[in-house]
Backbone bond lengths (Angstrom), bond angles and torsions (degrees), N, CA, C in turn:
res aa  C-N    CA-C-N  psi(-1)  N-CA   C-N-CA  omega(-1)  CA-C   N-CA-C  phi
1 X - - - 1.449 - - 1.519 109.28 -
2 X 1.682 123.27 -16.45 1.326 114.15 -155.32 1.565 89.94 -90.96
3 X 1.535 115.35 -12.02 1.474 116.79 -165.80 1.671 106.94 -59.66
4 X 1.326 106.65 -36.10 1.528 109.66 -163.11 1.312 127.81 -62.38
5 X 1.280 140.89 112.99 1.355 135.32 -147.14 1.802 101.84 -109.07
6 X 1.417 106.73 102.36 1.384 91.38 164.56 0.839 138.02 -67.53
7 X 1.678 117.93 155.76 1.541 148.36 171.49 1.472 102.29 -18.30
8 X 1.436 141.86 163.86 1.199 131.36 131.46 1.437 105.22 -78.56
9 X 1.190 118.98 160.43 1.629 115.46 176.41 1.398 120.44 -61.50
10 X 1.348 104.26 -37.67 2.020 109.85 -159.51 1.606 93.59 -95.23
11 X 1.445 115.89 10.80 1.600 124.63 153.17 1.475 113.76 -99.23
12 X 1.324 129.08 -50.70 1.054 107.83 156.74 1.511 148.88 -44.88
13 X 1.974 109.27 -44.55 1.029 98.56 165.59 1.766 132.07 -76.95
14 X 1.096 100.18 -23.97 1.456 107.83 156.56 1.757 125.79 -36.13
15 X 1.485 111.23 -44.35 1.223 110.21 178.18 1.464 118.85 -96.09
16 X 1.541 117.47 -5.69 1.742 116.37 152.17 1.743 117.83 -91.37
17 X 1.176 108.03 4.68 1.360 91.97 176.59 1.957 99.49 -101.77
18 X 1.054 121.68 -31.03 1.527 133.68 -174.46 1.621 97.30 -74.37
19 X 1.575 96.45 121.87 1.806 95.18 -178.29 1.309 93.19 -93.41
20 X 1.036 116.59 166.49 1.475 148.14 -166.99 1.443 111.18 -79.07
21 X 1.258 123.12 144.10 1.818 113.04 -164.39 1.493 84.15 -82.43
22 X 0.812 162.38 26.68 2.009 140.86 156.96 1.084 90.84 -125.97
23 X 2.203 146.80 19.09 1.619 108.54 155.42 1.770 70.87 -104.33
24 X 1.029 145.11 -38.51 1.937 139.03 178.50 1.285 100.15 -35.07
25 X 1.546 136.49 -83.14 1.199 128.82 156.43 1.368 138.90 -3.81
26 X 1.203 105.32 -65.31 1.634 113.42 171.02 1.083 118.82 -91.27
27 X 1.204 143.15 -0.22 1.625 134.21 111.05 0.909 140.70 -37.39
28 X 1.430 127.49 -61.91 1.458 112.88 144.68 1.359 143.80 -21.78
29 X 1.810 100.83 -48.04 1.242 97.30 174.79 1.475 127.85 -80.45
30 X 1.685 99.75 -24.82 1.464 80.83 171.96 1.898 130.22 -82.78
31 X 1.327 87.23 2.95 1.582 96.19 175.33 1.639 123.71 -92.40
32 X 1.227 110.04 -1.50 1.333 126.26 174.42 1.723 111.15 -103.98
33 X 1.944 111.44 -5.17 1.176 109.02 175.59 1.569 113.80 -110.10
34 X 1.445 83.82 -14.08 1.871 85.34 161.13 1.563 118.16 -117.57
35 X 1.272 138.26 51.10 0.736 151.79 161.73 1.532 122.85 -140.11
36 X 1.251 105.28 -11.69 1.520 130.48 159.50 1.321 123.55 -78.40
37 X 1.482 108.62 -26.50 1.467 88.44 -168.12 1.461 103.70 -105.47
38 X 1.482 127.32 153.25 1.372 125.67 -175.46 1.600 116.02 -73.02
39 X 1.320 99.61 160.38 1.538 106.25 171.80 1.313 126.01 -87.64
40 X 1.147 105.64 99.46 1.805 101.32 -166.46 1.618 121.44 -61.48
41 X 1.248 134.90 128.72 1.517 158.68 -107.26 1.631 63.06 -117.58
42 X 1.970 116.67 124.78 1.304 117.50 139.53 1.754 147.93 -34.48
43 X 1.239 81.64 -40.51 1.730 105.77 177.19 1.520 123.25 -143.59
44 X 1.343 136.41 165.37 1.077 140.16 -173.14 1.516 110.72 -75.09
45 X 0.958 132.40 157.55 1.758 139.62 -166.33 1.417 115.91 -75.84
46 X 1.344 94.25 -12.19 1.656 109.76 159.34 1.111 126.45 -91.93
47 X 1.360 122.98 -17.23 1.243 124.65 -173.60 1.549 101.29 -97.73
48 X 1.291 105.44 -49.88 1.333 111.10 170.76 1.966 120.15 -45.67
49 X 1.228 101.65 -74.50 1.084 86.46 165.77 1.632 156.06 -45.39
50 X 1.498 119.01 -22.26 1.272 143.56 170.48 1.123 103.28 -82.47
51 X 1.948 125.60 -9.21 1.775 114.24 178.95 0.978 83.90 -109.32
52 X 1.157 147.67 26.21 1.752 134.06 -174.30 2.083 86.30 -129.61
53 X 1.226 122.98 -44.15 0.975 127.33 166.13 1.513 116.28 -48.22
54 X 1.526 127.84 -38.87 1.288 129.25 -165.30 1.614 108.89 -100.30
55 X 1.168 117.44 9.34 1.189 149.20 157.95 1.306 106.21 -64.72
56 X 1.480 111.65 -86.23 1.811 111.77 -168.09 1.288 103.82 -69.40
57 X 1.789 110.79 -7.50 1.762 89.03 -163.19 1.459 92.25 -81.43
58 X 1.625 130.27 -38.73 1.305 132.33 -161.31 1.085 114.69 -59.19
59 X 1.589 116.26 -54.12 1.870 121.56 -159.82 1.889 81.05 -82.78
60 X 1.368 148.55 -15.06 1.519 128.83 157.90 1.490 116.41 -64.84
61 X 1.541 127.60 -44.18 1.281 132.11 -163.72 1.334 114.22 -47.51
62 X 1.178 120.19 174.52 1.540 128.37 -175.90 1.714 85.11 -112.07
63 X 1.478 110.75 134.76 1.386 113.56 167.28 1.473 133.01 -81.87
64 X 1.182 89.12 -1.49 1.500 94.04 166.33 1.692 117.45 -90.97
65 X 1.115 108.13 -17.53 1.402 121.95 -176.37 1.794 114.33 -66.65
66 X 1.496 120.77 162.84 1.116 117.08 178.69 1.776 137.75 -131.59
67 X 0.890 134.98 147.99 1.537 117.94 -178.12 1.417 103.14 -141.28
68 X 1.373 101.42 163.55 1.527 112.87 170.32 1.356 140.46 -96.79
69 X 1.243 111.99 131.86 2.092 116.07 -154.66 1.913 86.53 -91.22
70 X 1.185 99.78 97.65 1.422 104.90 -176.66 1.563 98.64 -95.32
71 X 1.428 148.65 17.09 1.159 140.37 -178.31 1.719 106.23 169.66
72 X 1.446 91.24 151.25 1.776 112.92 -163.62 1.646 106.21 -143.86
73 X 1.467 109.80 98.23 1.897 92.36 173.16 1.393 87.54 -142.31
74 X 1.895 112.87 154.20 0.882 130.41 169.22 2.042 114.51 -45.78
75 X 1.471 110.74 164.85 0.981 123.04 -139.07 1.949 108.87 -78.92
76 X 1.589 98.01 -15.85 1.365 127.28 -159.86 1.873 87.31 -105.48
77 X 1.050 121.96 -10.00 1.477 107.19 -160.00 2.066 99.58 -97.70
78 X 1.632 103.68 50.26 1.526 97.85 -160.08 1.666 93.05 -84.01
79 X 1.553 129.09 16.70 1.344 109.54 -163.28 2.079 90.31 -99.87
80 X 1.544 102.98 -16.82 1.791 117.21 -144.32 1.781 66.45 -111.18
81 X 1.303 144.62 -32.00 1.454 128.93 -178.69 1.701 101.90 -71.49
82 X 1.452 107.90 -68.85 1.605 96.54 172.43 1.204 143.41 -3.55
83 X 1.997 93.58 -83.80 1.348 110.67 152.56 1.633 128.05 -5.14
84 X 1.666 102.91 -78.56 1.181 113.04 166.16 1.743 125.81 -65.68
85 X 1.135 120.45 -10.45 1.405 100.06 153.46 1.267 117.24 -85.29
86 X 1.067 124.57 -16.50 1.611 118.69 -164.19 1.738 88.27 -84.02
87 X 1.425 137.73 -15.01 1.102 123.62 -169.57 1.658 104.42 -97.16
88 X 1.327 109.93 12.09 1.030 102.41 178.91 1.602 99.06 -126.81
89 X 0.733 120.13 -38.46 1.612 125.83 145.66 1.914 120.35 -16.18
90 X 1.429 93.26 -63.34 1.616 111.02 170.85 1.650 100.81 -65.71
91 X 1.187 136.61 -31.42 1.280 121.48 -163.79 1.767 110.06 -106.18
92 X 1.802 107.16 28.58 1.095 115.98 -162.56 1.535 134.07 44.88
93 X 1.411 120.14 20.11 1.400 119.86 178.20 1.941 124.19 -117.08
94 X 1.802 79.27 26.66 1.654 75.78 178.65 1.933 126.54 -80.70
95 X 1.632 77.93 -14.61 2.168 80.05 178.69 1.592 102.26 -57.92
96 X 1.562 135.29 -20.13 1.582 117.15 -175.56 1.479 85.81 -130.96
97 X 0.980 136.20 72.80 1.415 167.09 131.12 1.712 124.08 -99.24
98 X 1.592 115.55 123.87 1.542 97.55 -164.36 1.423 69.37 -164.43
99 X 1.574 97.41 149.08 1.361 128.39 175.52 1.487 122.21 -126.79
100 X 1.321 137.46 136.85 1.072 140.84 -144.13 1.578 104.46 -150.82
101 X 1.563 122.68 147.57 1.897 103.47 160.71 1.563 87.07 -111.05
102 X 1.414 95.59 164.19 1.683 113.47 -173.00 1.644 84.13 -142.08
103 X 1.710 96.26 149.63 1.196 116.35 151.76 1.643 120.02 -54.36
104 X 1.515 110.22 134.82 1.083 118.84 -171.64 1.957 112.83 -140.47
105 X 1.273 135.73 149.23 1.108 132.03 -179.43 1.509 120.92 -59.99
106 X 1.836 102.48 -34.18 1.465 94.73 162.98 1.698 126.29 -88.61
107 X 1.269 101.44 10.51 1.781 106.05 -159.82 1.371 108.00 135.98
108 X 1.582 133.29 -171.99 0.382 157.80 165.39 1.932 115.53 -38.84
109 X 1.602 119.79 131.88 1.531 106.78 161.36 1.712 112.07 -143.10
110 X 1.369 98.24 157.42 1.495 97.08 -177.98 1.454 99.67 -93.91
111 X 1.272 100.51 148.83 1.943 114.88 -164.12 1.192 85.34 -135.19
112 X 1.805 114.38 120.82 1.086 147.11 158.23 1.629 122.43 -80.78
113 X 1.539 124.50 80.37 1.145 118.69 165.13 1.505 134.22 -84.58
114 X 1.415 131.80 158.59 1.319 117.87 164.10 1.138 117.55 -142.48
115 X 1.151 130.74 136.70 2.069 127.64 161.91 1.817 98.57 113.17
116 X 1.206 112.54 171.11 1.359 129.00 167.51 1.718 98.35 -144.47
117 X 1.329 109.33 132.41 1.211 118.23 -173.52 1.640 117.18 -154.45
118 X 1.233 114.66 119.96 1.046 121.55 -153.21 2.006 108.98 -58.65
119 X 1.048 95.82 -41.48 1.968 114.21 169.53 1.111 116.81 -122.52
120 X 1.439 100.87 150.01 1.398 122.91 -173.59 1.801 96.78 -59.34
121 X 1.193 122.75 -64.05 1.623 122.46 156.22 1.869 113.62 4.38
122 X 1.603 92.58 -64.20 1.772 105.80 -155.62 1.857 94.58 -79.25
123 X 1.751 104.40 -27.63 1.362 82.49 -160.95 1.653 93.78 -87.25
124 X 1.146 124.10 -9.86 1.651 116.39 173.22 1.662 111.63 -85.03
125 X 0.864 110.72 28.67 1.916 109.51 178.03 1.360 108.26 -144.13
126 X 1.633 90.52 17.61 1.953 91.20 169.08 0.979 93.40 -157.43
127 X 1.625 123.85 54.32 1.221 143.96 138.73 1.324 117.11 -79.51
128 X 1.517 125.05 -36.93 1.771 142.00 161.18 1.676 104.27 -48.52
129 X 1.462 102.19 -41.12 1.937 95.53 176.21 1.527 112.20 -63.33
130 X 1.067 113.53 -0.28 2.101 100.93 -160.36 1.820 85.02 -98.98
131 X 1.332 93.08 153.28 1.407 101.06 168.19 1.535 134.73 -57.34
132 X 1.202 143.85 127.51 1.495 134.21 -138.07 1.770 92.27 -83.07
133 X 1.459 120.96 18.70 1.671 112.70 161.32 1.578 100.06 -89.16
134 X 1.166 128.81 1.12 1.389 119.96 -177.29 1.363 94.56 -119.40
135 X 1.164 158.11 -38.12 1.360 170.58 160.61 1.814 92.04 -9.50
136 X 1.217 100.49 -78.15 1.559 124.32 -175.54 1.308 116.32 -40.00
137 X 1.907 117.02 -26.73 1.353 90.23 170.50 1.971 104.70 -111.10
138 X 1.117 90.36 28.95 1.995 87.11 165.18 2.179 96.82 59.24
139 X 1.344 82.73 71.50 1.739 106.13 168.17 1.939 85.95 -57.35
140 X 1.310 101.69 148.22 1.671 117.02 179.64 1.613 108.07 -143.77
141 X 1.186 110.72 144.56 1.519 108.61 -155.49 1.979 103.25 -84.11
142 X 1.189 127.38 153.16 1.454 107.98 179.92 1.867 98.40 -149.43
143 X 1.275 103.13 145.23 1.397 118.90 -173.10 1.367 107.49 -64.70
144 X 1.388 142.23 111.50 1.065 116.27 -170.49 1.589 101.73 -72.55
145 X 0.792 152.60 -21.79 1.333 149.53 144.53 1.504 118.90 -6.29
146 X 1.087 106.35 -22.00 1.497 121.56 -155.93 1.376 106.72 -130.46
147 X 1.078 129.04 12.03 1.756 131.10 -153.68 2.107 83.01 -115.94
148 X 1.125 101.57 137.81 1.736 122.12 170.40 0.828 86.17 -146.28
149 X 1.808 107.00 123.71 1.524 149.10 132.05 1.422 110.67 -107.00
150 X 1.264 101.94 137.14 1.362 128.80 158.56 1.564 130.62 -16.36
């Protein structure tokens, strides 16, 4: 036992504070694999954008005013929501087009509105303007007064 020659101290601590080249290494690497990899975008750039749109359009609107909920799909269905903006997009009516999620009984849904219209009158007689893929599911006029999104 008398053989054993201790450490000097400022050698010992020297060799617990210095990490070891394979935990240096594997730090690195795992910090170059999470900082590497991208953050994948919730929704498509259409979808996104038309909820960022229904944003300024809402807190601007007049609450007495009205538009039409021309579409309703669950919260996951952003590839079949797209779609439908881009078809309204193509038919030049996406600037009063706005998308929203609303509470729903199964979860979450994306709520497809369009137009600002001063009466219930104006916003049901430019229901004939929307493209006849929205026709089909019976667009219904809604107060924006009354509209909850998320």
């Amino acid at each position: 036992v008398a053989d054993i020659e201790p450490l000097a101290q400022s050698e010992a601590v020297a060799e617990l504070e210095a990490p070891s080249e394979a935990v240096t290494a594997l730090a690195a690497t795992a910090s170059d694999e999470t900082t590497s990899l991208p953050e994948p975008d919730p929704w498509p750039a259409i979808v996104a954008e038309r909820r960022e749109a229904f944003i300024d359009w809402f807190y601007g609107e007049d609450r007495g005013s009205f538009a039409l909920q021309i579409l309703s799909v669950g919260e996951h269905e952003t590839d079949y929501l797209s779609d439908a903006l881009r078809t309204m997009q193509r038919a030049g009516l996406i600037d009063l087009t706005f998308t929203c999620l609303v509470p729903g009984a199964g979860g979450p849904m994306w709520r497809v509105i369009y137009g600002s219209f001063d009466t219930v009158d104006a916003a049901r007689s430019n229901i004939s303007t929307l493209p006849s893929a929205f026709t089909v599911n019976v667009p219904f006029v809604q107060n924006v007064n009354r509209l909850e999104c998320l």
